[in-house]
DRENTI-894903 format. One record per atom (N, C-alpha, C): residue in one letter; x, y, z. Coordinates in steps of 0.05 Angstrom, whole numbers, plus 5000, padded with zeros to 4 digits. Atoms other than C-alpha are relative to their C-alpha. Last residue first. Example, Ala and Ser with C-alpha at 12.3 -4.5 7.8 and 13.67 -1.06 7.14 Angstrom:
BEGIN
s498449764999 s527349795143 s498550225014 a501849765000 a524649105156 a501850245000 
// end
This chain:
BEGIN
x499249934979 x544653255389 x497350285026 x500349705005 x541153165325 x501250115023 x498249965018 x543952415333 x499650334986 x497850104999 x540652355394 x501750054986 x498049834989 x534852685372 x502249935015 x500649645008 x533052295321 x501050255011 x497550085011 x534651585369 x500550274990 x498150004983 x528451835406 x502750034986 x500049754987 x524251895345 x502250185029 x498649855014 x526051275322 x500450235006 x497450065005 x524250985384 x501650124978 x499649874980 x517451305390 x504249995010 x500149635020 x515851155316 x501650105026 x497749995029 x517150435333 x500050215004 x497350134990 x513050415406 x502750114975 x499349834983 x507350735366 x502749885010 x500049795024 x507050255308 x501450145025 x497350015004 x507349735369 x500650134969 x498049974976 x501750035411 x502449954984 x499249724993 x497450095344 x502250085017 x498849965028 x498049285324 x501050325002 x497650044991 x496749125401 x502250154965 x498549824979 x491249575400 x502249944994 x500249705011 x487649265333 x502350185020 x497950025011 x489548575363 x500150274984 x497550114981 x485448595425 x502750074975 x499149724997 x480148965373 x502749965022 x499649894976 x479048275349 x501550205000 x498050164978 x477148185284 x500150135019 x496549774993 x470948695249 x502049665015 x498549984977 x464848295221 x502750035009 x497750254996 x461948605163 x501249925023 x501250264977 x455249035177 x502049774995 x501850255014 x455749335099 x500249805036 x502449955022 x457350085117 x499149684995 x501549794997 x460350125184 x498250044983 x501949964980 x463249465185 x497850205000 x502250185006 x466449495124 x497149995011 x502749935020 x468750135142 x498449894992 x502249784982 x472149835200 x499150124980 x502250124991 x474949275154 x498750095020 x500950215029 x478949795114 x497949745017 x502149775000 x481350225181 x497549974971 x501449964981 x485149615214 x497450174990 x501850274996 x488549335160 x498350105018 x502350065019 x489650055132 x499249725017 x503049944986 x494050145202 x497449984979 x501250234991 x499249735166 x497450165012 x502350045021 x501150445122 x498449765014 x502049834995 x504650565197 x496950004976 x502950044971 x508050015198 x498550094999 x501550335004 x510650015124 x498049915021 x501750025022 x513150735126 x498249774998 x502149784990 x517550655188 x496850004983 x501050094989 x520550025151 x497350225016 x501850275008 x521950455092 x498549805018 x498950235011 x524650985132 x497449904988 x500750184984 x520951735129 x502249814999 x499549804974 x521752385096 x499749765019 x498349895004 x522352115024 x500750205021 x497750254988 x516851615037 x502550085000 x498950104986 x512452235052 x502149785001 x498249754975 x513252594991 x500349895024 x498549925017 x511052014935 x503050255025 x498250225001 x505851724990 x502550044981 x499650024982 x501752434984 x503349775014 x498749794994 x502252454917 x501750055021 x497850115019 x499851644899 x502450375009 x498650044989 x494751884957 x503249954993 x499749764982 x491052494917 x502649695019 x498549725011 x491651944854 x500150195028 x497350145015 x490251244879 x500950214995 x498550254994 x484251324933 x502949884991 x499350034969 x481751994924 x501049775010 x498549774988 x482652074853 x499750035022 x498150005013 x481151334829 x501450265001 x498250134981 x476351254875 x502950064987 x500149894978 x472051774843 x502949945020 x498949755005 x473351494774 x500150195029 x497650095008 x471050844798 x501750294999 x499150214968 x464851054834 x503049944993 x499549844984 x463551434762 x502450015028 x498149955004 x464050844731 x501050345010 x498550225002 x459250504765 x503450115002 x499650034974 x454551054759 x501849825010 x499249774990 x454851144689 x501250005026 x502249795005 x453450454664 x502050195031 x499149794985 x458449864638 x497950275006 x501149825011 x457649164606 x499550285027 x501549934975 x462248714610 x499850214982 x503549855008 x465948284563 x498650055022 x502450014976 x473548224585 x497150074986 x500650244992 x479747944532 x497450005025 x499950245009 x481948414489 x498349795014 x500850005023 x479449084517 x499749824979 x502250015001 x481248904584 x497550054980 x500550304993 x487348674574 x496850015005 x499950135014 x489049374541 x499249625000 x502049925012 x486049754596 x499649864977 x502550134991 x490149274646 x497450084988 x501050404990 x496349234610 x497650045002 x499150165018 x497049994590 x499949675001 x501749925018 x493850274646 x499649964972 x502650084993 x498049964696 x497250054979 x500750265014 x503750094655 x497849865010 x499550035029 x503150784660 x499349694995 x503050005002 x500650754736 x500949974964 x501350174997 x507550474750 x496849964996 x499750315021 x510950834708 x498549865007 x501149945026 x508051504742 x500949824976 x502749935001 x509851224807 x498450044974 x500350304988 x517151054803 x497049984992 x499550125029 x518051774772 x499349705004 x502249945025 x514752034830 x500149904974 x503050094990 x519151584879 x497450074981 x502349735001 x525651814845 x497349815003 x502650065014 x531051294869 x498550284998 x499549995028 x537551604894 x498749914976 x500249725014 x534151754963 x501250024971 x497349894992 x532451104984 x499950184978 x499049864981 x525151025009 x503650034992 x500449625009 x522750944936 x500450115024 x497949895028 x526550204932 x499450335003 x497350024999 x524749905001 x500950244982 x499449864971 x517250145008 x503349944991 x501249715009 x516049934932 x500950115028 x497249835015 x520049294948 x498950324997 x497649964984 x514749195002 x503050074991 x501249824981 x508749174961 x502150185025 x498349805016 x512548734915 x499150255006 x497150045013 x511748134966 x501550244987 x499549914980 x504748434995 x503049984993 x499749755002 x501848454923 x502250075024 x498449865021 x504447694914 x500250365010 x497850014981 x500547524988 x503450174975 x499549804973 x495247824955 x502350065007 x499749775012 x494347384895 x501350255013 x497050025016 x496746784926 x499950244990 x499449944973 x489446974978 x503449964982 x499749724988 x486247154912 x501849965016 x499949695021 x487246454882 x500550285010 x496950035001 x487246034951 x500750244976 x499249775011 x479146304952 x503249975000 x502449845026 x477745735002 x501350344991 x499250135027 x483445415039 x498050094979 x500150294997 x482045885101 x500249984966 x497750115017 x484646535127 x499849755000 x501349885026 x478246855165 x502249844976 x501850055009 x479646475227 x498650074970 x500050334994 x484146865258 x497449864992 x502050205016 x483447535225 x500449695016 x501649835007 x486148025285 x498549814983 x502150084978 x490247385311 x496950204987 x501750394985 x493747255263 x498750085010 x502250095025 x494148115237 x499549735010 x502549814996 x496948205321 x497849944973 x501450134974 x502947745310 x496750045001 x499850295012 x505248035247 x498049845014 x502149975018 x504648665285 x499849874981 x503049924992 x508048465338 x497950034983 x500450204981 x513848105311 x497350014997 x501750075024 x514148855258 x499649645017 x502649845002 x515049175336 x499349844972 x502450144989 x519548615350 x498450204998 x500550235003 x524848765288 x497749835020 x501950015020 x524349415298 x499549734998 x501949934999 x525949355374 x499150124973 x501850184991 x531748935362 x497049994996 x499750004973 x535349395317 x497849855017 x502549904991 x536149115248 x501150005029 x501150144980 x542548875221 x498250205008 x500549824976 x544249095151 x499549895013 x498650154982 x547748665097 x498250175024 x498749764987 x544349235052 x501849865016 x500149715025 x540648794991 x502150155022 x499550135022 x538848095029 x501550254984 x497250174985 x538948395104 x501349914970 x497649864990 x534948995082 x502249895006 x499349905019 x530048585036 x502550245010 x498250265016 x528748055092 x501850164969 x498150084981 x526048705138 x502249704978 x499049674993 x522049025080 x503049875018 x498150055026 x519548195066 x501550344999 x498150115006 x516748245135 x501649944975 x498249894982 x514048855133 x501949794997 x497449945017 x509848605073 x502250175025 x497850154996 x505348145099 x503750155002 x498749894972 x500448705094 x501949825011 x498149785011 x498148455031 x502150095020 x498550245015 x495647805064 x502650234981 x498950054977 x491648285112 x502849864986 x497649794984 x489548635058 x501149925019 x498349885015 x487148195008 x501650205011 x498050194994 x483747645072 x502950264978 x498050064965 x479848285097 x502349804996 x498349774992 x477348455028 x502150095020 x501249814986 x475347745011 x501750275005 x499150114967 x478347304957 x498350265008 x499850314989 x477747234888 x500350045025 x501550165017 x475747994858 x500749755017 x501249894992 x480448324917 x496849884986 x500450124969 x486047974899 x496349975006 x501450215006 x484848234827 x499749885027 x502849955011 x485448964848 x499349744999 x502249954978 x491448724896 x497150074989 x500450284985 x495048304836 x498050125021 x502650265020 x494448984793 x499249755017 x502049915003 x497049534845 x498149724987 x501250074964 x502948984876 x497050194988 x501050295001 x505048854799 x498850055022 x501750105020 x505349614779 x498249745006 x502149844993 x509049804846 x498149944977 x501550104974 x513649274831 x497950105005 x501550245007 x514749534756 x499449855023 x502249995015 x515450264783 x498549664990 x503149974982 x519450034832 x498450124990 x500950274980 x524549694786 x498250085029 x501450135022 x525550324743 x497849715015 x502449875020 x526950764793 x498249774992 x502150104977 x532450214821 x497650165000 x500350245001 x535950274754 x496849835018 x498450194991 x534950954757 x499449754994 x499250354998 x532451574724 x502049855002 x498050054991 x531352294758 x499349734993 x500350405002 x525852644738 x503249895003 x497050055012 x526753424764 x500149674997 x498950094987 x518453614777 x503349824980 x497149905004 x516254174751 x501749885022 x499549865028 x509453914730 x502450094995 x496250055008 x509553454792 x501450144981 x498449854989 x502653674810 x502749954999 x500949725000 x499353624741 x501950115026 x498049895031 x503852924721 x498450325010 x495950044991 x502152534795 x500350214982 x499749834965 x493652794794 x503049964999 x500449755012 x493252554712 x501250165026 x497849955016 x496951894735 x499450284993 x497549914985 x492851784786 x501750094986 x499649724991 x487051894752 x502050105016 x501249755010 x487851364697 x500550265014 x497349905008 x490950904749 x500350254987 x499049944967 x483850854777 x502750084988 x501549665003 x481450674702 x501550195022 x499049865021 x486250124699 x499050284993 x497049934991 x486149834768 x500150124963 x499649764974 x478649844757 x503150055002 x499949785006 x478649494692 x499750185016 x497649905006 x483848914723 x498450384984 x498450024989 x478748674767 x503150244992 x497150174997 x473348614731 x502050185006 x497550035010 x467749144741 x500949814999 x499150335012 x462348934782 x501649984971 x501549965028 x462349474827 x501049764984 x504649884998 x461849434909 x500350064971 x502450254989 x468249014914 x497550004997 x498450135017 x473749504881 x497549765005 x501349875033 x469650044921 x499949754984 x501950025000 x471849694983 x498150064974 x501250265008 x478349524967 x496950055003 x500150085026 x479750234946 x499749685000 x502050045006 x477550545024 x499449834973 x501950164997 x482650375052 x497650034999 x499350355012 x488150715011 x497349795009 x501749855021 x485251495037 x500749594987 x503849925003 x486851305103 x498249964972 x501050284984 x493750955090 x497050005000 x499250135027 x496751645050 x497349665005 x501249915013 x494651945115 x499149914972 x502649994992 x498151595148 x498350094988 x500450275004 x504251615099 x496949895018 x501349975026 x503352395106 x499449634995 x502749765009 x503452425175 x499449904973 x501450224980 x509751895184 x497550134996 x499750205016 x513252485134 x498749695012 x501949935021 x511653035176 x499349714979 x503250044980 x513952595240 x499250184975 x500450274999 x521552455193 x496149995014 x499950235031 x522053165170 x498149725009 x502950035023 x521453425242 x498949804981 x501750044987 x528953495258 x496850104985 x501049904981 x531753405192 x497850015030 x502949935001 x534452825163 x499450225020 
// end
């Protein structure tokens, strides 16, 4: 990997993170069901992946294939999450997913982790308890299984489109495919609601700044990054998703004790890889 590469590529996944926390909120403020937001939203991601990718070299794989259909199940289960449970419990519960990143390198690579990834994702494990403590109770179990699912195949998507013989865009544009296919078609069979401009607007909005400009973004950085790298750093949505709450509906934020400790040990990581980087760049 080139020097660089890897801190462009941490940029864009940030970035990627920003634009992500805003789509539970939307997903909450219209009264859509569940699955016809993740179907419209896919809608524009898919137009935004296929215009700038237009001359892009598709490359299919096995393991392609299988993170498009993860990335399918973790989009749909998090829209519905988001319907049964709170916004703070669907992301935090999503956000599980470091540790299944770390269980998916030992199970799939034999690999041993170096200490200090393994206690920076500790930390930030650590840090979401405490950040919601209290908010994770037996009510809404539905969403909160729902979640914890997105966070499960949330994390193959980080595994599978960080290695380089996968195609990430191609991963992507299945996964909004079938997203759009299930959940427009499930929602044509089986949802009665009734729908006005503005609504769907809000949708269509989110659906190119929230699923399509990031689905781009997240396509190029995970291919300049690790997978674990990638995973901490998207974690800062827990943080920047119930600070909007706050800002626009007066929700109450968790402790900012655990906001730091969750940043300090992102940082720490990045600072180590980065180290190592040039080490081996001599």
């Amino acid at each position: 990997m080139k020097k660089g590469t890897q801190i462009k590529g941490n940029f864009l996944i940030l970035g990627t993170a920003f634009l992500w926390s805003f789509i539970g909120i939307v997903t909450k403020a219209v009264s859509y069901n569940g699955m016809t937001v993740a179907g419209i939203t896919s809608v524009m991601a898919l137009i935004i992946l296929l215009i700038y990718n237009r001359r892009h070299s598709w490359h299919l794989t096995s393991g392609t294939v299988w993170a498009g259909i993860l990335t399918a199940i973790m989009n749909i289960s998090f829209f519905m999450a988001n319907k049964h449970t709170t916004v703070t419990n669907a992301i935090v519960l999503q956000y599980s997913s470091p540790i299944f990143v770390v269980l998916y390198y030992r199970l799939f690579q034999k690999r041993k982790l170096k200490k200090q990834q393994i206690a920076a994702v500790g930390v930030c494990f650590a840090a979401l308890l405490l950040f919601f403590s209290g908010q994770l109770t037996s009510r809404n179990m539905f969403g909160n299984a729902l979640a914890l699912l997105s966070g499960v195949c949330f994390a193959g998507e980080f595994y599978l489109c960080a290695k380089p013989e996968n195609d990430a865009v191609l991963a992507h544009v299945l996964s909004h495919s079938i997203c759009i296919i299930f959940c427009l078609g499930y929602t044509g069979l089986f949802v009665q609601q009734s729908y006005d401009w503005r609504q769907t607007g809000l949708v269509l909005a989110a659906g190119l700044l929230c699923t399509g400009i990031p689905a781009v973004t997240y396509t190029i950085g995970i291919q300049m990054t690790t997978a674990l790298n990638a995973n901490l750093i998207a974690m800062s949505e827990v943080i920047m998703a119930p600070l909007w709450a706050f800002l626009l509906f007066h929700e109450t934020v968790g402790s900012w004790l655990a906001a730091i400790l969750m940043v300090a040990a992102i940082l720490y990581e990045l600072w180590i890889e980065a180290e190592g980087e040039k080490q081996v760049l001599g």
